[in-house]
C-alpha positions in Angstrom: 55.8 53.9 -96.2 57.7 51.3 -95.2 56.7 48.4 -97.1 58.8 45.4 -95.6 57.1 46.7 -92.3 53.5 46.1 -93.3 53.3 44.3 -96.6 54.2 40.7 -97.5 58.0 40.9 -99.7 59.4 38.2 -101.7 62.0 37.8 -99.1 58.9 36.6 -96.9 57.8 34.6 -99.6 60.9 32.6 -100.4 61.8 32.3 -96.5 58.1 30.1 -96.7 59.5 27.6 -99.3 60.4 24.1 -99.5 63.0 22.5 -101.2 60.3 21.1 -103.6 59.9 24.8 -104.4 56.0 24.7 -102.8 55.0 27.0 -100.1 55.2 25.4 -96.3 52.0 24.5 -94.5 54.1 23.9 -91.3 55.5 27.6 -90.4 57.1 27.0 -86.6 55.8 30.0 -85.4 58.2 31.6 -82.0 55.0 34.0 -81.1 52.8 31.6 -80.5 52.0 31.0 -77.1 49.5 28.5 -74.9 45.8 30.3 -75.9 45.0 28.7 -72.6 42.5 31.6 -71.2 40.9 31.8 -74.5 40.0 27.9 -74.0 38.7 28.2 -70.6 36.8 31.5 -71.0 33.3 31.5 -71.5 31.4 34.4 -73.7 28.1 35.6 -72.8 25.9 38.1 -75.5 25.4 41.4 -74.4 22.1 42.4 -72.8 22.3 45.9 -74.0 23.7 46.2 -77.5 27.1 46.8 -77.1 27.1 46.6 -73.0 26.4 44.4 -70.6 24.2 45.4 -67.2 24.5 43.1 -64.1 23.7 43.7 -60.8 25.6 42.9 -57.8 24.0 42.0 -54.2 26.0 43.8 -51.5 23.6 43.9 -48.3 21.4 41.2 -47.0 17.6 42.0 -45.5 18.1 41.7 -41.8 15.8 39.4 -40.5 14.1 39.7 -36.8 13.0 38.0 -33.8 9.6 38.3 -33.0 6.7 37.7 -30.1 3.2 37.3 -30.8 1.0 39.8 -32.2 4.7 42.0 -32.5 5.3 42.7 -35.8 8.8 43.2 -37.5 9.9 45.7 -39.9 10.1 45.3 -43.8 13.8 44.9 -44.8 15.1 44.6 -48.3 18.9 43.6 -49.6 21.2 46.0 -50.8 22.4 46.1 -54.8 24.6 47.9 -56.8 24.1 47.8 -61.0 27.6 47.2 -63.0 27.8 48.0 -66.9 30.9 46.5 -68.9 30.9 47.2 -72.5 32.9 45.5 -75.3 35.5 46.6 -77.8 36.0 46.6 -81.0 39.4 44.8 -81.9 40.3 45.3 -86.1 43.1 43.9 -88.3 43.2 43.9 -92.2 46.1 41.3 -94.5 46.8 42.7 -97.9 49.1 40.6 -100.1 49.9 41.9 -103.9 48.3 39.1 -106.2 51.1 39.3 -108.3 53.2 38.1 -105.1 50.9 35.5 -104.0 50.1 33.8 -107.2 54.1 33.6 -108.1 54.7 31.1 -105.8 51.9 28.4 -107.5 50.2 27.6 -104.0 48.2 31.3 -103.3 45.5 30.0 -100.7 48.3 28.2 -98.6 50.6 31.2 -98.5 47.7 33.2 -97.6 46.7 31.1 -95.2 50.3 31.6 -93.6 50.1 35.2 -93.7 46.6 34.8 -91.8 47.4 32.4 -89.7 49.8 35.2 -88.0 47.4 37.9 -87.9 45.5 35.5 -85.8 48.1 35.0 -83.3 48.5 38.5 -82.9 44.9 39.2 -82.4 45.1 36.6 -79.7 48.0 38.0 -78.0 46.0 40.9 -78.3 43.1 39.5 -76.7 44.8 38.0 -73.6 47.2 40.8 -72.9 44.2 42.9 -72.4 42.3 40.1 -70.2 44.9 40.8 -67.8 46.4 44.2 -68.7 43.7 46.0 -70.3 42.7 49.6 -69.0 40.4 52.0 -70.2 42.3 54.9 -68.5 45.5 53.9 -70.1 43.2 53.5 -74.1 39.8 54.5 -73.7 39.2 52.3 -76.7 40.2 48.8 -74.6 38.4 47.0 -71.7 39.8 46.8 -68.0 41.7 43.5 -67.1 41.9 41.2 -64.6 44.6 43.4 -62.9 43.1 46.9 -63.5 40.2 45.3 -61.5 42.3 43.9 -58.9 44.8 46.2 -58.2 44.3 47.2 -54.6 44.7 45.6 -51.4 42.8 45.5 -48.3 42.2 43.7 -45.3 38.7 44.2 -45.1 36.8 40.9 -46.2 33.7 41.7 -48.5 36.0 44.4 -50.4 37.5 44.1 -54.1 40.6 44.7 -52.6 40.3 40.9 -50.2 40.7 39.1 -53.2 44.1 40.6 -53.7 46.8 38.8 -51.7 50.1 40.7 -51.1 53.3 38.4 -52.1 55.7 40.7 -50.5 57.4 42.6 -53.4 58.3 46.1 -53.6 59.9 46.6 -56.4 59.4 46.6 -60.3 60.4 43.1 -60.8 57.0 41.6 -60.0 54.5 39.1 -61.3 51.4 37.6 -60.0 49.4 34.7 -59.9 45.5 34.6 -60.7 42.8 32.4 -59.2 40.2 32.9 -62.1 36.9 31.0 -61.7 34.5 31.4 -65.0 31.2 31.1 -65.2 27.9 33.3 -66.1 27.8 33.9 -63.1 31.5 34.6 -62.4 33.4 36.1 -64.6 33.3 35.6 -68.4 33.8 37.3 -71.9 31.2 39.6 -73.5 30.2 40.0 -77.0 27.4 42.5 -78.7 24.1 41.8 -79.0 23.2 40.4 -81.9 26.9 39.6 -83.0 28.9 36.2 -82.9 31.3 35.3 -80.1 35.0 34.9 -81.1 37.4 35.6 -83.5 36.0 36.4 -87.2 37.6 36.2 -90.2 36.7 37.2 -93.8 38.1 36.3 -97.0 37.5 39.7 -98.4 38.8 38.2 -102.1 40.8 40.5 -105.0 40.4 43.8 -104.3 42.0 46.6 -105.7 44.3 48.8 -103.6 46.3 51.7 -103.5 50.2 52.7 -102.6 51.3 55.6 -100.5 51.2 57.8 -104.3 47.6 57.1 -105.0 48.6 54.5 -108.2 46.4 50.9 -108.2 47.5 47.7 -108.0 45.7 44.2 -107.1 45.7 42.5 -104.2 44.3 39.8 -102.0 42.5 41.0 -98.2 41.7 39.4 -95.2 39.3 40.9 -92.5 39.9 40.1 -89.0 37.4 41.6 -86.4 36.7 40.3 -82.7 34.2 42.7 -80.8 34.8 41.5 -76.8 35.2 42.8 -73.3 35.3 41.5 -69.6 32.5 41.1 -67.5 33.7 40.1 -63.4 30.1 39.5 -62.3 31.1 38.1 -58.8 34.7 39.5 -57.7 34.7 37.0 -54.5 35.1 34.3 -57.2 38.8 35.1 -58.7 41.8 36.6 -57.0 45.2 37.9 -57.8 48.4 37.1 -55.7 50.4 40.2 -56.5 53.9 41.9 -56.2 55.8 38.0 -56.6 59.6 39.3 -56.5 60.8 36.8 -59.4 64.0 37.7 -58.9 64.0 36.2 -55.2 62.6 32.9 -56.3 64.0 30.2 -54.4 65.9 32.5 -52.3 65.7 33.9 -48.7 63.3 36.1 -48.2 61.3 34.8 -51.4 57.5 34.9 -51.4 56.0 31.4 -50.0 53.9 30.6 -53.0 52.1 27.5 -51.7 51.2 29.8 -48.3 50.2 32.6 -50.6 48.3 30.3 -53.0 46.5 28.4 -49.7 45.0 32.5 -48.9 43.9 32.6 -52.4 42.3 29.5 -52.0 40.4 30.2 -49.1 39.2 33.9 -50.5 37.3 32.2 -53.2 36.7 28.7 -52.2 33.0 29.3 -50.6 31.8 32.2 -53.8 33.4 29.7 -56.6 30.5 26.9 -56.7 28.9 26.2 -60.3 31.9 27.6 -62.0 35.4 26.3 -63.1 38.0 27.4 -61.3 41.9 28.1 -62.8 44.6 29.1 -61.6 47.1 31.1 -64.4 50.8 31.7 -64.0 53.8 33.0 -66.7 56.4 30.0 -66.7 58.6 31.5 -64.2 56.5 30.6 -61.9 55.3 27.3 -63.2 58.6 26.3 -63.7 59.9 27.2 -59.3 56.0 25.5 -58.7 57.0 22.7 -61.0 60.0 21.7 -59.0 58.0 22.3 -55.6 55.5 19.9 -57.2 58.7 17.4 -57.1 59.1 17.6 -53.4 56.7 14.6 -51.5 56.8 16.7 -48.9 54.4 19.6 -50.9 51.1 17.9 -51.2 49.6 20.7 -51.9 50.8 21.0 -55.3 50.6 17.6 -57.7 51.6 16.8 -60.9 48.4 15.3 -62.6 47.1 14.8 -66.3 44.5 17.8 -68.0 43.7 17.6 -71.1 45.9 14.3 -72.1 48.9 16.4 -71.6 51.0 16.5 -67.4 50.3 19.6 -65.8 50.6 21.1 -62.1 47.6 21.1 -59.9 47.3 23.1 -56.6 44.6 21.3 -54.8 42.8 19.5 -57.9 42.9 23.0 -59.5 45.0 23.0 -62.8 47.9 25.7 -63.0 47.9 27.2 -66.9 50.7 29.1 -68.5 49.8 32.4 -69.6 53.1 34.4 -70.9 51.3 37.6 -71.0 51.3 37.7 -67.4 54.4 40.2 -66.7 57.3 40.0 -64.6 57.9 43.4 -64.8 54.8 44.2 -62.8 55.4 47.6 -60.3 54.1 47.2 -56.6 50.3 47.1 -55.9 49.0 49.0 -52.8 
């Protein structure tokens, strides 16, 4: 067993102190990244235990003209039943006590080591929101672009709400219209359970190395049971196969043009929910610069949040840097 690979050293120990000789409580941590769909998403419980039933409304009764004394015939809408079901996401922190009480400061080098484990099960968390696919881990939940990964021209099917940027390669990213709501799309957690991340100070426990010989140490539990309910597809959209590598160059997708169609596919199924559109910083950065341009005012440069951000219509443009732009070509 590799034990720099999984466990805490004293290298890592001494690479967290101060010049006072006390452990850091300001670690700059180069994995973090913006958590910006884990603000805007919404969780909803579970109505069945560890899956979630909904029901979606795909025919309308026909209604009739009538005469007197004609009657007209009994019509009824058309429905179709969707179960998502959650997963269960695990991590554990062990730290030798002997290791973590050296250094003087133990619950603030702990929380250090915890504080990572967190970032990774958010990573975690929003790679699969996008990414996630049950045919590829039968133990994960399908993402926004396992959902939305065909394209058709037929309005009413999934495959509408997937706009085609041009790109035929595998140098491709997209862009996501994602409008969340109960009634639109949203997180699920089990019945019974609590939403979000969870973790638990397991204490001193006593643990065991690859030979079977004891030794004390200090645990963490981390445990986040979720998965991804798109109640009304018409609602969100993907712009897909974005050649990054053409950015600003001819033949380069038109984003705005693409981003006006995406607009328009969920403008009129989007009411009661809140509406964002999520990009990687490639293309926040070329949308950025567009934004600059007087002449684009479709895109703005407002305030959200207290902090200057891009807006496409009044609709706030997030970074997500989970969105790939390595993406192959959808169909």
């Amino acid at each position: 067993m590799a034990i720099g690979n999984n466990y805490l050293t004293l290298k890592d120990m001494y690479s967290q102190m101060e010049g006072d000789g006390k452990v850091t409580a300001a670690i700059i941590d180069l994995f973090v990244s913006s958590n910006a769909i884990l603000e805007d998403a919404i969780a909803v419980e579970c109505n069945e235990g560890t899956h979630h039933k909904t029901t979606v409304r795909n025919g309308l009764p026909q209604p009739q003209f009538r005469q007197f004394y004609q009657g007209v015939e009994c019509q009824k809408g058309d429905y179709t039943p969707v179960v998502d079901s959650t997963s269960i996401l695990d991590d554990y922190s062990e730290v030798d006590k002997k290791l973590a009480d050296i250094n003087g400061n133990t619950n603030q080098f702990r929380l250090n080591e915890a504080e990572a484990h967190i970032q990774g099960m958010n990573k975690t968390a929003k790679t699969n929101i996008f990414y996630g696919s049950k045919g590829k881990n039968a133990l994960a939940f399908d993402g926004l672009a396992t959902r939305y990964n065909k394209i058709s021209d037929k309005e009413g099917e999934l495959g509408y709400q997937v706009i085609d940027g041009g790109g035929t390669g595998n140098d491709n990213t997209s862009i996501f219209f994602v409008t969340w709501g109960d009634r639109h799309t949203h997180l699920i957690y089990p019945k019974g359970s609590k939403a979000g991340l969870q973790r638990e100070d397991k204490g001193q426990v006593t643990v065991q190395d690859a030979k079977g010989r004891n030794y004390e140490a200090y645990r963490d539990y981390f445990s986040w049971d979720l998965g991804l309910c798109v109640r009304n597809y018409r609602s969100s959209c993907r712009i897909a196969n974005i050649d990054v590598t053409k950015l600003g160059k001819e033949g380069a997708a038109d984003l705005t043009n693409l981003m006006i169609d995406g607009y328009y596919r969920i403008e009129d199924h989007a009411t009661n929910g809140k509406t964002i559109i999520y990009a990687n910083n490639t293309i926040r950065t070329f949308l950025h610069k567009q934004a600059l341009e007087k002449k684009n005012m479709n895109l703005t440069i407002d305030e959200y949040a207290g902090k200057p951000i891009v807006k496409f219509l009044g609709i706030p443009i997030k970074s997500c840097s989970e969105i790939l732009n390595t993406e192959a070509k959808v169909g």
